[in-house]
NUPA-473789 format. One line per field, with one value per residue (C-alpha): x, y, z; residue in one letter. Coordinates in nm, 3 decimals, decimal comma, m for minus. Example, Ala and Ser with C-alpha at 12.3 -4.5 7.8 and 13.67 -1.06 7.14 Angstrom:
BEGIN
xx: (1,230;1,367)
yy: (m0,450;m0,106)
zz: (0,780;0,714)
code: (A;S)
***
This chain:
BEGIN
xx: (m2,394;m2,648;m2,817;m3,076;m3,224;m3,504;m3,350;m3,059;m2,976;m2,726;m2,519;m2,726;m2,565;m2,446;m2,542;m2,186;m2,338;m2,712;m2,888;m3,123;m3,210;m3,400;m3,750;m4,074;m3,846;m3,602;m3,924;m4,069;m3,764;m3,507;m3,774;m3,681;m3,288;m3,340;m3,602;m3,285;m2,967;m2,812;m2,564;m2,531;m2,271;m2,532;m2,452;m2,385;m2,512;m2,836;m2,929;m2,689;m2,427;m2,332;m2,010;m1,931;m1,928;m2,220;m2,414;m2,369;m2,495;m2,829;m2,870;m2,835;m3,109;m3,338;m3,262;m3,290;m3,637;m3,737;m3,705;m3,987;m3,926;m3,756;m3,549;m3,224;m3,083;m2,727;m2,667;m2,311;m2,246;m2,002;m1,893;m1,880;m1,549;m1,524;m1,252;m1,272;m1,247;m1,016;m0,727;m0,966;m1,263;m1,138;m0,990;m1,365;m1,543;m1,304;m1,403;m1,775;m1,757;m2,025;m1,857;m1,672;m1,589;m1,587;m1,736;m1,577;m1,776;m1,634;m1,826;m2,102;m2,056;m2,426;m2,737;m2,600;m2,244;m2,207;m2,045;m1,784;m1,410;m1,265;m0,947;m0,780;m0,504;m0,692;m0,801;m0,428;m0,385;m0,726;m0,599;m0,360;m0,557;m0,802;m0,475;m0,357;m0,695;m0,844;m1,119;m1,204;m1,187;m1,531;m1,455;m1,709;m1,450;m1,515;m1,356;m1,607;m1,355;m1,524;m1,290;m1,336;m1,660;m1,880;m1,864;m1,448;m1,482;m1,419;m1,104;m0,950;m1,027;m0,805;m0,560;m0,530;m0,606;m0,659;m0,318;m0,122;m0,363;m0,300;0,088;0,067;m0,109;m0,051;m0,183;m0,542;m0,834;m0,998;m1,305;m1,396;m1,741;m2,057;m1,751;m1,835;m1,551;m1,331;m1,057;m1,191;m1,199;m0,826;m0,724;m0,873;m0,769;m0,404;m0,432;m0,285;m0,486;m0,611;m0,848;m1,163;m1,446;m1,842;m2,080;m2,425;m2,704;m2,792;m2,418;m2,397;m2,742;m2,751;m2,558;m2,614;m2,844;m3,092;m3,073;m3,077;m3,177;m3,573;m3,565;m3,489;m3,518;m3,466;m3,489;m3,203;m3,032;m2,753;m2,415;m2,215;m2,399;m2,437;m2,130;m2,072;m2,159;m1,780;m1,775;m2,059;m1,931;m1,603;m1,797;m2,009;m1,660;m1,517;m1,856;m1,840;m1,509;m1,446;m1,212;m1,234;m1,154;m1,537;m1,837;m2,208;m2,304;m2,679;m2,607;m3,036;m3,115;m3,493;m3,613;m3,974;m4,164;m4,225;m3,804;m3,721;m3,978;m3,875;m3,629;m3,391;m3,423;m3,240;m2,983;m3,028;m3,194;m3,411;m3,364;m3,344;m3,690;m3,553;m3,167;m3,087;m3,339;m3,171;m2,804;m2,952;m3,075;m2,700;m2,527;m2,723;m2,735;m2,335;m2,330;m2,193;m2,480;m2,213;m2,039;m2,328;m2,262;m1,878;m1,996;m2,328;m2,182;m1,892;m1,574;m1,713;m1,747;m1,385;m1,276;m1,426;m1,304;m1,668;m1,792;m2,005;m2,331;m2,399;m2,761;m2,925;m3,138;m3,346;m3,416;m3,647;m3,744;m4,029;m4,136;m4,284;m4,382;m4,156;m4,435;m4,507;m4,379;m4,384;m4,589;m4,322;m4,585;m4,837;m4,562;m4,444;m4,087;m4,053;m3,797;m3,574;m3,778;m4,101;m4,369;m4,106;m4,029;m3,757;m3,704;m3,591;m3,729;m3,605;m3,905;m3,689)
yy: (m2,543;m2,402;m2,035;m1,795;m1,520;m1,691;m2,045;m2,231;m2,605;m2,753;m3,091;m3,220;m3,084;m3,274;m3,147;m3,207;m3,120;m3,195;m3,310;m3,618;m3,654;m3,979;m4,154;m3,932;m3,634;m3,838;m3,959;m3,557;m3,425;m3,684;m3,656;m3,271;m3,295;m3,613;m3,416;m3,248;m3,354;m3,665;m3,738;m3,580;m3,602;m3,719;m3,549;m3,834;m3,602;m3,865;m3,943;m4,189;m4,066;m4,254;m4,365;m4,727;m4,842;m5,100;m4,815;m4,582;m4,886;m4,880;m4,522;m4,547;m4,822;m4,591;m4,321;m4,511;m4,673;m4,310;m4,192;m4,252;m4,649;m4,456;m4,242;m4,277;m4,038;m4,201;m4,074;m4,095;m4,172;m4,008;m4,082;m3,885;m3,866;m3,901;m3,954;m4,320;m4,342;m4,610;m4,661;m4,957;m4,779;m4,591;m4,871;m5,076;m4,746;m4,715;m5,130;m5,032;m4,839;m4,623;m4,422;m4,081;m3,863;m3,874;m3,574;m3,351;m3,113;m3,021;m3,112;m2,808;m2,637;m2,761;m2,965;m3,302;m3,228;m3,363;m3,643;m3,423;m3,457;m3,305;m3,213;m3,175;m3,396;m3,683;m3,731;m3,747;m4,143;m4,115;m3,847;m4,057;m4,339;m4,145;m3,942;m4,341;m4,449;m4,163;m4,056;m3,676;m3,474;m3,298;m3,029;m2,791;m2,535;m2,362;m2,354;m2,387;m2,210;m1,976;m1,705;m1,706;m1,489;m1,697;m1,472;m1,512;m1,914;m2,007;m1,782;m1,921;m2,260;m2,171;m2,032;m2,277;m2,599;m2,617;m2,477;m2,745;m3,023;m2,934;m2,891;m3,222;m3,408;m3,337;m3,581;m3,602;m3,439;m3,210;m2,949;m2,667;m2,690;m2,422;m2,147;m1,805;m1,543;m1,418;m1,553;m1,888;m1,815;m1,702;m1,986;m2,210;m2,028;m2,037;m2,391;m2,676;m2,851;m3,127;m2,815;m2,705;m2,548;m2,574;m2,264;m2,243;m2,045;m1,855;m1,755;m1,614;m1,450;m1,338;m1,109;m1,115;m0,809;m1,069;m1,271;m0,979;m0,655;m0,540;m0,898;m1,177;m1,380;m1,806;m1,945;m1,768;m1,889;m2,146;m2,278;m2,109;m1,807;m1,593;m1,266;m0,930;m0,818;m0,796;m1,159;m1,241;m1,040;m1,249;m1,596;m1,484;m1,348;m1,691;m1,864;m1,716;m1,701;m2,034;m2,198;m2,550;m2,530;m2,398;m2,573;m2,627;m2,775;m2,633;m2,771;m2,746;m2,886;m2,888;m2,848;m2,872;m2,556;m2,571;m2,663;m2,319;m2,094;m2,126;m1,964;m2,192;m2,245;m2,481;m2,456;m2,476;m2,354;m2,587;m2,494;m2,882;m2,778;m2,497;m2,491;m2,482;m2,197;m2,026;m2,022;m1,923;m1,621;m1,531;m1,617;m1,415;m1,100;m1,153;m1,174;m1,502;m1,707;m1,880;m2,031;m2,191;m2,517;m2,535;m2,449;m2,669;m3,013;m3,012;m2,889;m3,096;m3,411;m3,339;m3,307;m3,611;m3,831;m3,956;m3,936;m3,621;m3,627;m3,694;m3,571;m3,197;m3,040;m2,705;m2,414;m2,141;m1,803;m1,800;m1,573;m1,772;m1,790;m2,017;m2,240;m2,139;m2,461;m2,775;m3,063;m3,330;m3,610;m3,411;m3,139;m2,843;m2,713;m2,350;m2,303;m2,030;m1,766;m1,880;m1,686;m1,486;m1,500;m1,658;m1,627;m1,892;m2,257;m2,615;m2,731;m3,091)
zz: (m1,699;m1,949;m1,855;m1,972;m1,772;m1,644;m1,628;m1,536;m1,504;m1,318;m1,276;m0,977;m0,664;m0,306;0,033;0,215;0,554;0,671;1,008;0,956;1,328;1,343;1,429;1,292;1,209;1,008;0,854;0,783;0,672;0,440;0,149;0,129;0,095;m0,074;m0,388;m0,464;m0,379;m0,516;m0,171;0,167;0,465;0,684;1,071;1,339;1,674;1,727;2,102;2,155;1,904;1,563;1,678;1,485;1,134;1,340;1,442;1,081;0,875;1,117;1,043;0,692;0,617;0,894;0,601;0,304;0,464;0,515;0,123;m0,111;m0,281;m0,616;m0,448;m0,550;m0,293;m0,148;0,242;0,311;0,640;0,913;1,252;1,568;1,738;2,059;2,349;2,291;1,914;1,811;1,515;1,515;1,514;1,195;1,051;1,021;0,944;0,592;0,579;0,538;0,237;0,362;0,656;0,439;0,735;1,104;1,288;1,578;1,826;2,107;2,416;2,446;2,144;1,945;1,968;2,079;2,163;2,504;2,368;2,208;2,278;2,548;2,437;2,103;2,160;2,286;1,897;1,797;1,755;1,582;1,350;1,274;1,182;0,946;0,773;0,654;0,572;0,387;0,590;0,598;0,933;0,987;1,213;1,387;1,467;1,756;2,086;2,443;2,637;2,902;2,864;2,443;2,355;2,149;1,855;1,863;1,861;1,495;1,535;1,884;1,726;1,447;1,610;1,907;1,783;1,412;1,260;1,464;1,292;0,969;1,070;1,194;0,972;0,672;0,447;0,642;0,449;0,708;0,624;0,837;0,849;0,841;0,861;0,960;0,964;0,716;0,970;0,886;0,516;0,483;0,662;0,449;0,118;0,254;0,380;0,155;m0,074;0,159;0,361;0,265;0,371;0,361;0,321;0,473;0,335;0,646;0,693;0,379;0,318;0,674;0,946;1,383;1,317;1,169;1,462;1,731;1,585;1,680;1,895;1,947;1,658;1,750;1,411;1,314;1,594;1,479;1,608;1,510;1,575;1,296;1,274;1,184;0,818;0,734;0,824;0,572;0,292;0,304;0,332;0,017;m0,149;m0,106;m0,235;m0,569;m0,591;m0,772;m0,605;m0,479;m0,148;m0,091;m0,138;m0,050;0,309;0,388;0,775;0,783;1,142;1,190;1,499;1,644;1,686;2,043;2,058;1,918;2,005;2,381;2,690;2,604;2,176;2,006;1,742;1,365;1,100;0,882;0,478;0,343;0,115;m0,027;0,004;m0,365;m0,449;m0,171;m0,292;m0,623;m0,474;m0,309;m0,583;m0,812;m0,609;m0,550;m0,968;m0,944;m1,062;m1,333;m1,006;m0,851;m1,013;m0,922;m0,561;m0,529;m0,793;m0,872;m0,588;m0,314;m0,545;m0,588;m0,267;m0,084;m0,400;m0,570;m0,926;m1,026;m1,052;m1,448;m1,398;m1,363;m1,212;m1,349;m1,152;m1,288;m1,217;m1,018;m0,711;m0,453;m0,038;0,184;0,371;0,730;0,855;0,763;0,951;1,100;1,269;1,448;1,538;1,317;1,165;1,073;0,815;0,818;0,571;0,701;0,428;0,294;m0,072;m0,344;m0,670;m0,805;m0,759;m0,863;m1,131;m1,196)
code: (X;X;X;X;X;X;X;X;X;X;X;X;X;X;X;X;X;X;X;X;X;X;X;X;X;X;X;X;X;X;X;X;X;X;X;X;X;X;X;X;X;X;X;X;X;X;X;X;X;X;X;X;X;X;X;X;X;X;X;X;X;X;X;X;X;X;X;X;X;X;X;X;X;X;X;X;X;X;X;X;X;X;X;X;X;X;X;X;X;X;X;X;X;X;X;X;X;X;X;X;X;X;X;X;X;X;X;X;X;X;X;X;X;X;X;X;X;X;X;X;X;X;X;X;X;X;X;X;X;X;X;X;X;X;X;X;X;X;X;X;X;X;X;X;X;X;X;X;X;X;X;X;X;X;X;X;X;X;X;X;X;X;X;X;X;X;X;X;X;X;X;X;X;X;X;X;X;X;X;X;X;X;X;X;X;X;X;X;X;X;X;X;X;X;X;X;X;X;X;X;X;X;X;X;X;X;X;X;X;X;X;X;X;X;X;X;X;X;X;X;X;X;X;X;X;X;X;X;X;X;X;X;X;X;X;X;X;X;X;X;X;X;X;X;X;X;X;X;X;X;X;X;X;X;X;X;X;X;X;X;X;X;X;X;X;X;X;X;X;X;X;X;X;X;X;X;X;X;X;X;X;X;X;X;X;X;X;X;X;X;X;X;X;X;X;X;X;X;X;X;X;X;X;X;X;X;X;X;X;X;X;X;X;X;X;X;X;X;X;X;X;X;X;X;X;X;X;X;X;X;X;X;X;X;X;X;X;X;X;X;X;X;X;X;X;X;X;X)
***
Protein backbone atom coordinates (compact mmCIF):
# COMPACT_ATOMS: atom_id res chain seq x y z
CA UNK A 1 0.00 0.00 0.00
CA UNK A 2 1.32 3.50 -0.87
CA UNK A 3 -0.27 6.67 1.28
CA UNK A 4 -0.23 10.39 1.46
CA UNK A 5 -2.70 12.51 3.22
CA UNK A 6 -4.90 13.12 0.54
CA UNK A 7 -4.39 9.78 -1.35
CA UNK A 8 -4.10 6.24 -0.97
CA UNK A 9 -4.00 3.26 -3.39
CA UNK A 10 -4.74 -0.05 -2.74
CA UNK A 11 -4.26 -3.75 -4.15
CA UNK A 12 -7.78 -3.95 -5.71
CA UNK A 13 -10.11 -5.29 -3.04
CA UNK A 14 -12.93 -8.43 -3.10
CA UNK A 15 -16.45 -8.02 -1.91
CA UNK A 16 -16.78 -11.55 0.03
CA UNK A 17 -20.50 -10.97 0.58
CA UNK A 18 -22.99 -9.07 -1.89
CA UNK A 19 -26.74 -9.54 -3.09
CA UNK A 20 -27.09 -9.54 -6.98
CA UNK A 21 -30.85 -10.29 -6.97
CA UNK A 22 -31.64 -10.94 -10.59
CA UNK A 23 -33.72 -9.72 -13.79
CA UNK A 24 -33.73 -5.57 -14.17
CA UNK A 25 -32.16 -5.16 -10.69
CA UNK A 26 -29.34 -7.56 -11.35
CA UNK A 27 -29.10 -5.47 -14.47
CA UNK A 28 -29.09 -1.74 -12.26
CA UNK A 29 -26.93 -2.81 -9.72
CA UNK A 30 -23.76 -5.53 -10.80
CA UNK A 31 -22.08 -2.51 -12.73
CA UNK A 32 -21.63 -0.78 -9.19
CA UNK A 33 -19.82 -3.68 -7.21
CA UNK A 34 -18.38 -4.71 -10.39
CA UNK A 35 -16.51 -0.61 -11.00
CA UNK A 36 -14.65 -1.66 -8.02
CA UNK A 37 -14.20 -4.89 -6.87
CA UNK A 38 -12.28 -7.49 -8.74
CA UNK A 39 -14.52 -10.82 -7.16
CA UNK A 40 -17.56 -11.15 -5.00
CA UNK A 41 -19.32 -14.11 -3.05
CA UNK A 42 -22.30 -13.61 -4.99
CA UNK A 43 -25.63 -14.37 -2.36
CA UNK A 44 -27.79 -17.43 -3.66
CA UNK A 45 -31.42 -16.14 -1.83
CA UNK A 46 -33.07 -15.55 -5.64
CA UNK A 47 -36.88 -16.52 -5.99
CA UNK A 48 -36.41 -19.93 -6.46
CA UNK A 49 -33.12 -20.31 -4.52
CA UNK A 50 -29.56 -21.08 -6.21
CA UNK A 51 -29.38 -24.46 -5.00
CA UNK A 52 -27.22 -26.65 -7.84
CA UNK A 53 -23.94 -26.26 -9.48
CA UNK A 54 -26.89 -26.35 -12.75
CA UNK A 55 -28.63 -23.52 -11.39
CA UNK A 56 -25.18 -21.30 -10.05
CA UNK A 57 -23.68 -21.58 -13.63
CA UNK A 58 -27.18 -19.87 -14.96
CA UNK A 59 -26.74 -17.16 -12.52
CA UNK A 60 -23.34 -16.47 -13.27
CA UNK A 61 -23.63 -15.92 -17.18
CA UNK A 62 -27.12 -13.70 -16.06
CA UNK A 63 -24.18 -11.70 -14.11
CA UNK A 64 -21.49 -11.72 -16.41
CA UNK A 65 -24.25 -10.69 -19.34
CA UNK A 66 -25.18 -7.90 -16.92
CA UNK A 67 -21.46 -6.19 -16.64
CA UNK A 68 -20.35 -3.77 -19.23
CA UNK A 69 -18.45 -6.09 -22.39
CA UNK A 70 -14.75 -5.11 -20.61
CA UNK A 71 -15.58 -5.85 -17.37
CA UNK A 72 -13.39 -8.10 -16.01
CA UNK A 73 -15.29 -8.49 -12.76
CA UNK A 74 -15.24 -12.53 -11.71
CA UNK A 75 -18.65 -13.41 -9.52
CA UNK A 76 -17.93 -16.35 -7.51
CA UNK A 77 -20.72 -18.32 -7.05
CA UNK A 78 -22.35 -19.95 -3.78
CA UNK A 79 -25.06 -22.26 -3.01
CA UNK A 80 -27.98 -22.14 -0.69
CA UNK A 81 -28.30 -24.97 1.71
CA UNK A 82 -31.18 -26.37 2.27
CA UNK A 83 -32.81 -29.58 4.02
CA UNK A 84 -32.27 -31.48 0.87
CA UNK A 85 -28.68 -30.62 0.03
CA UNK A 86 -26.79 -33.61 -0.99
CA UNK A 87 -22.95 -35.11 -0.38
CA UNK A 88 -23.79 -35.17 -4.09
CA UNK A 89 -24.94 -31.92 -4.38
CA UNK A 90 -21.56 -30.68 -2.86
CA UNK A 91 -19.61 -33.01 -4.54
CA UNK A 92 -20.70 -31.43 -8.37
CA UNK A 93 -20.74 -27.88 -6.94
CA UNK A 94 -16.58 -28.34 -6.08
CA UNK A 95 -16.75 -30.11 -9.97
CA UNK A 96 -17.80 -26.67 -11.40
CA UNK A 97 -14.99 -24.68 -10.42
CA UNK A 98 -17.21 -21.80 -9.96
CA UNK A 99 -19.33 -22.72 -6.78
CA UNK A 100 -16.71 -21.31 -3.48
CA UNK A 101 -19.18 -21.52 -0.64
CA UNK A 102 -22.57 -22.75 0.07
CA UNK A 103 -24.91 -20.42 1.99
CA UNK A 104 -27.04 -21.13 5.29
CA UNK A 105 -30.14 -19.01 6.57
CA UNK A 106 -32.23 -20.36 8.72
CA UNK A 107 -35.79 -20.48 7.57
CA UNK A 108 -37.18 -16.71 8.46
CA UNK A 109 -34.25 -15.06 9.44
CA UNK A 110 -33.79 -12.50 5.91
CA UNK A 111 -35.13 -11.55 2.57
CA UNK A 112 -35.56 -14.94 0.92
CA UNK A 113 -35.01 -17.35 3.71
CA UNK A 114 -38.00 -19.51 3.59
CA UNK A 115 -36.06 -21.97 2.00
CA UNK A 116 -33.64 -22.03 4.89
CA UNK A 117 -32.86 -25.18 6.91
CA UNK A 118 -34.84 -26.15 9.52
CA UNK A 119 -32.63 -27.57 11.83
CA UNK A 120 -28.91 -27.50 12.36
CA UNK A 121 -28.35 -31.04 12.30
CA UNK A 122 -30.16 -31.82 9.23
CA UNK A 123 -26.97 -30.09 7.39
CA UNK A 124 -24.63 -32.60 9.18
CA UNK A 125 -23.98 -35.19 6.19
CA UNK A 126 -23.68 -32.00 4.10
CA UNK A 127 -21.12 -30.56 6.44
CA UNK A 128 -19.47 -33.35 5.98
CA UNK A 129 -19.30 -33.34 2.43
CA UNK A 130 -18.08 -29.63 2.06
CA UNK A 131 -15.29 -30.24 5.16
CA UNK A 132 -13.66 -33.16 2.42
CA UNK A 133 -14.15 -31.10 -0.55
CA UNK A 134 -13.06 -27.69 0.48
CA UNK A 135 -16.01 -25.67 0.20
CA UNK A 136 -16.49 -22.76 2.74
CA UNK A 137 -19.57 -22.70 5.16
CA UNK A 138 -21.41 -19.29 4.71
CA UNK A 139 -23.27 -18.91 7.75
CA UNK A 140 -25.90 -16.16 8.56
CA UNK A 141 -25.72 -16.74 12.24
CA UNK A 142 -28.67 -16.11 13.87
CA UNK A 143 -31.13 -18.26 15.55
CA UNK A 144 -35.37 -17.75 14.62
CA UNK A 145 -36.26 -19.11 17.87
CA UNK A 146 -39.39 -17.28 19.33
CA UNK A 147 -38.22 -17.22 22.73
CA UNK A 148 -34.50 -15.57 21.56
CA UNK A 149 -34.95 -11.61 21.25
CA UNK A 150 -33.84 -10.63 17.90
CA UNK A 151 -31.11 -8.47 19.15
CA UNK A 152 -29.59 -11.76 21.22
CA UNK A 153 -29.61 -13.95 17.83
CA UNK A 154 -25.97 -13.83 16.67
CA UNK A 155 -25.20 -14.88 20.33
CA UNK A 156 -27.81 -17.95 20.86
CA UNK A 157 -26.57 -18.95 17.39
CA UNK A 158 -23.16 -19.15 18.77
CA UNK A 159 -23.77 -20.60 21.61
CA UNK A 160 -26.36 -23.24 20.49
CA UNK A 161 -25.43 -24.27 17.23
CA UNK A 162 -22.18 -22.83 15.99
CA UNK A 163 -19.52 -23.99 18.72
CA UNK A 164 -20.60 -27.68 18.15
CA UNK A 165 -19.86 -27.08 14.20
CA UNK A 166 -16.66 -25.99 14.57
CA UNK A 167 -16.13 -28.87 17.34
CA UNK A 168 -17.29 -31.12 14.86
CA UNK A 169 -15.86 -30.28 11.91
CA UNK A 170 -12.88 -29.33 12.16
CA UNK A 171 -11.24 -29.15 8.99
CA UNK A 172 -14.41 -27.27 7.19
CA UNK A 173 -13.76 -23.55 6.41
CA UNK A 174 -16.83 -21.77 7.84
CA UNK A 175 -17.27 -17.68 7.98
CA UNK A 176 -19.65 -15.96 10.16
CA UNK A 177 -21.07 -13.62 8.03
CA UNK A 178 -22.25 -9.67 8.34
CA UNK A 179 -21.33 -10.29 12.30
CA UNK A 180 -22.64 -7.90 14.75
CA UNK A 181 -21.66 -8.39 18.45
CA UNK A 182 -18.56 -8.45 20.17
CA UNK A 183 -19.85 -12.06 21.21
CA UNK A 184 -19.50 -12.86 17.61
CA UNK A 185 -16.12 -11.20 17.35
CA UNK A 186 -14.43 -13.13 20.30
CA UNK A 187 -15.64 -16.16 19.01
CA UNK A 188 -14.18 -15.78 15.92
CA UNK A 189 -10.76 -14.39 17.25
CA UNK A 190 -10.64 -17.53 19.56
CA UNK A 191 -11.83 -19.87 16.86
CA UNK A 192 -9.13 -21.98 14.95
CA UNK A 193 -7.74 -20.86 11.93
CA UNK A 194 -10.30 -22.36 9.53
CA UNK A 195 -13.14 -19.37 11.08
CA UNK A 196 -13.46 -16.10 9.96
CA UNK A 197 -15.55 -13.41 9.81
CA UNK A 198 -16.96 -10.66 7.33
CA UNK A 199 -17.56 -6.91 8.34
CA UNK A 200 -20.27 -4.74 6.86
CA UNK A 201 -20.10 -1.07 6.55
CA UNK A 202 -23.35 -0.24 8.21
CA UNK A 203 -22.39 -2.51 11.24
CA UNK A 204 -19.44 -0.82 11.81
CA UNK A 205 -20.22 2.89 11.01
CA UNK A 206 -23.57 2.52 12.62
CA UNK A 207 -25.40 1.65 16.11
CA UNK A 208 -29.66 0.66 16.68
CA UNK A 209 -29.99 4.40 17.66
CA UNK A 210 -29.50 5.10 13.86
CA UNK A 211 -32.10 2.81 13.00
CA UNK A 212 -34.66 3.77 15.86
CA UNK A 213 -33.77 6.93 17.55
CA UNK A 214 -36.17 10.22 16.40
CA UNK A 215 -38.05 7.31 14.08
CA UNK A 216 -38.18 4.89 12.42
CA UNK A 217 -35.57 4.77 10.01
CA UNK A 218 -36.13 1.51 7.13
CA UNK A 219 -33.05 1.89 5.17
CA UNK A 220 -31.11 1.19 8.00
CA UNK A 221 -33.02 -1.67 8.62
CA UNK A 222 -30.85 -4.91 7.93
CA UNK A 223 -30.73 -8.58 9.08
CA UNK A 224 -29.10 -8.70 11.35
CA UNK A 225 -30.47 -5.72 12.83
CA UNK A 226 -28.08 -3.27 13.71
CA UNK A 227 -26.79 -3.45 18.01
CA UNK A 228 -25.81 -1.54 20.81
CA UNK A 229 -22.77 0.92 20.42
CA UNK A 230 -20.56 -1.45 22.58
CA UNK A 231 -21.30 -3.97 19.92
CA UNK A 232 -20.03 -1.61 17.11
CA UNK A 233 -17.00 -0.44 18.83
CA UNK A 234 -15.82 -4.15 19.07
CA UNK A 235 -16.74 -4.94 15.27
CA UNK A 236 -14.65 -1.72 14.27
CA UNK A 237 -11.82 -2.92 16.98
CA UNK A 238 -11.60 -6.18 15.17
CA UNK A 239 -11.66 -4.37 11.59
CA UNK A 240 -8.53 -2.53 12.14
CA UNK A 241 -7.08 -4.78 14.10
CA UNK A 242 -5.10 -6.70 11.44
CA UNK A 243 -5.71 -9.93 11.83
CA UNK A 244 -6.89 -12.31 9.18
CA UNK A 245 -9.66 -13.81 10.50
CA UNK A 246 -11.66 -10.39 9.49
CA UNK A 247 -12.32 -9.13 6.29
CA UNK A 248 -14.53 -7.02 3.93
CA UNK A 249 -18.19 -8.35 2.98
CA UNK A 250 -20.37 -5.00 2.14
CA UNK A 251 -23.64 -7.58 2.29
CA UNK A 252 -25.35 -4.33 0.05
CA UNK A 253 -28.94 -5.72 -0.74
CA UNK A 254 -30.82 -3.13 -2.81
CA UNK A 255 -34.14 -2.98 -2.50
CA UNK A 256 -36.84 -0.95 -4.44
CA UNK A 257 -38.02 2.23 -2.94
CA UNK A 258 -41.55 1.47 -2.63
CA UNK A 259 -40.08 -2.21 -0.93
CA UNK A 260 -38.54 -0.28 1.97
CA UNK A 261 -40.36 2.69 2.48
CA UNK A 262 -43.45 0.56 3.62
CA UNK A 263 -45.42 -1.21 6.97
CA UNK A 264 -43.67 -4.06 6.33
CA UNK A 265 -39.82 -2.81 4.81
CA UNK A 266 -37.50 -5.05 3.62
CA UNK A 267 -34.09 -5.94 4.72
CA UNK A 268 -30.77 -4.56 3.49
CA UNK A 269 -28.96 -1.77 2.94
CA UNK A 270 -27.72 -0.93 -0.61
CA UNK A 271 -23.83 0.56 -0.47
CA UNK A 272 -22.42 -1.53 -3.73
CA UNK A 273 -21.64 2.34 -5.36
CA UNK A 274 -19.87 3.49 -2.66
CA UNK A 275 -18.70 0.63 -0.34
CA UNK A 276 -14.98 1.26 -0.60
CA UNK A 277 -15.22 5.08 0.04
CA UNK A 278 -17.19 4.03 2.94
CA UNK A 279 -14.68 1.76 4.82
CA UNK A 280 -12.21 4.48 4.04
CA UNK A 281 -14.12 6.75 6.05
CA UNK A 282 -14.24 4.05 9.26
CA UNK A 283 -11.03 3.12 8.98
CA UNK A 284 -9.70 6.50 8.97
CA UNK A 285 -11.70 7.87 11.84
CA UNK A 286 -10.71 4.45 13.82
CA UNK A 287 -6.82 5.59 12.79
CA UNK A 288 -6.45 2.52 11.02
CA UNK A 289 -6.41 3.73 7.50
CA UNK A 290 -2.85 1.58 7.08
CA UNK A 291 -5.17 -1.64 7.57
CA UNK A 292 -7.68 -0.99 4.98
CA UNK A 293 -5.85 -2.95 2.43
CA UNK A 294 -5.24 -6.14 4.68
CA UNK A 295 -9.04 -5.89 5.46
CA UNK A 296 -10.54 -4.91 1.89
CA UNK A 297 -7.48 -7.24 -0.57
CA UNK A 298 -5.64 -9.10 0.92
CA UNK A 299 -7.10 -11.55 4.31
CA UNK A 300 -10.11 -12.66 2.47
CA UNK A 301 -8.03 -13.61 -0.71
CA UNK A 302 -6.28 -15.67 1.83
CA UNK A 303 -8.85 -17.28 3.39
CA UNK A 304 -11.03 -18.61 0.52
CA UNK A 305 -7.60 -19.85 -1.21
CA UNK A 306 -7.37 -17.43 -4.64
CA UNK A 307 -4.56 -15.29 -5.95
CA UNK A 308 -4.52 -11.50 -4.88
CA UNK A 309 -5.51 -9.09 -6.84
CA UNK A 310 -2.08 -7.75 -8.61
CA UNK A 311 -3.95 -4.52 -9.59
CA UNK A 312 -4.97 -1.16 -7.49
CA UNK A 313 -7.22 0.88 -7.14
CA UNK A 314 -6.81 4.86 -5.96
CA UNK A 315 -8.96 6.53 -3.63
CA UNK A 316 -8.64 10.29 -3.08
CA UNK A 317 -9.73 12.84 -0.80
CA UNK A 318 -12.65 14.31 -1.97
CA UNK A 319 -15.95 15.51 -0.13
CA UNK A 320 -18.85 14.57 -1.99
CA UNK A 321 -23.06 13.88 -1.80
CA UNK A 322 -24.22 10.16 -1.84
CA UNK A 323 -26.95 10.25 -4.79
CA UNK A 324 -30.56 10.27 -3.63
CA UNK A 325 -31.17 6.98 -5.19
CA UNK A 326 -30.27 5.38 -7.91
CA UNK A 327 -32.72 4.54 -10.95
CA UNK A 328 -33.03 0.50 -11.23
CA UNK A 329 -35.53 0.18 -14.59
CA UNK A 330 -38.18 2.68 -14.06
CA UNK A 331 -38.03 2.04 -10.14
CA UNK A 332 -35.61 3.67 -7.60
CA UNK A 333 -32.87 2.34 -4.86
CA UNK A 334 -31.97 4.59 -1.98
CA UNK A 335 -28.62 3.82 -0.70
CA UNK A 336 -27.87 3.85 2.74
CA UNK A 337 -26.42 7.71 3.14
CA UNK A 338 -28.82 8.97 0.68
CA UNK A 339 -27.35 12.95 0.09
CA UNK A 340 -25.16 12.68 2.89
CA UNK A 341 -21.48 13.18 2.44
CA UNK A 342 -17.89 11.09 2.15
CA UNK A 343 -14.68 11.91 2.00
CA UNK A 344 -12.95 9.89 0.25
CA UNK A 345 -13.82 8.53 -3.33
CA UNK A 346 -12.31 5.77 -5.68
CA UNK A 347 -10.94 8.09 -8.89
CA UNK A 348 -9.43 4.53 -10.66
Amino acid sequence: MSASVDRLAITRPDDWHVHLRDGPMLRAVAPATARVFARAIVMPNLRPPVTSAETAKAYRDRILAALPADSRFEPLMTLYLTDRTTASDVAKARESGIVHAIKYYPAGATTHSDFGVTAVKNMYPTLAAMEKHGIVLSLHGEVTDSDVDIFDRERAFIDRHLRQIVRDFPGLRIVLEHVTTEDGVAFVRDAPANVAATLTPQHLKYSRNALLAGGLRPHFYCMPILKREKHREALVAAAISGSPKFFLGTDSAPHARETKECALCGAGCYTAPFALELYAEIFEDAGGLDRLEGFASIHGAAFYGVPQNRDTVTLERSTWAVPAQFPANGEAIVPLRAGEMLRWRVIS
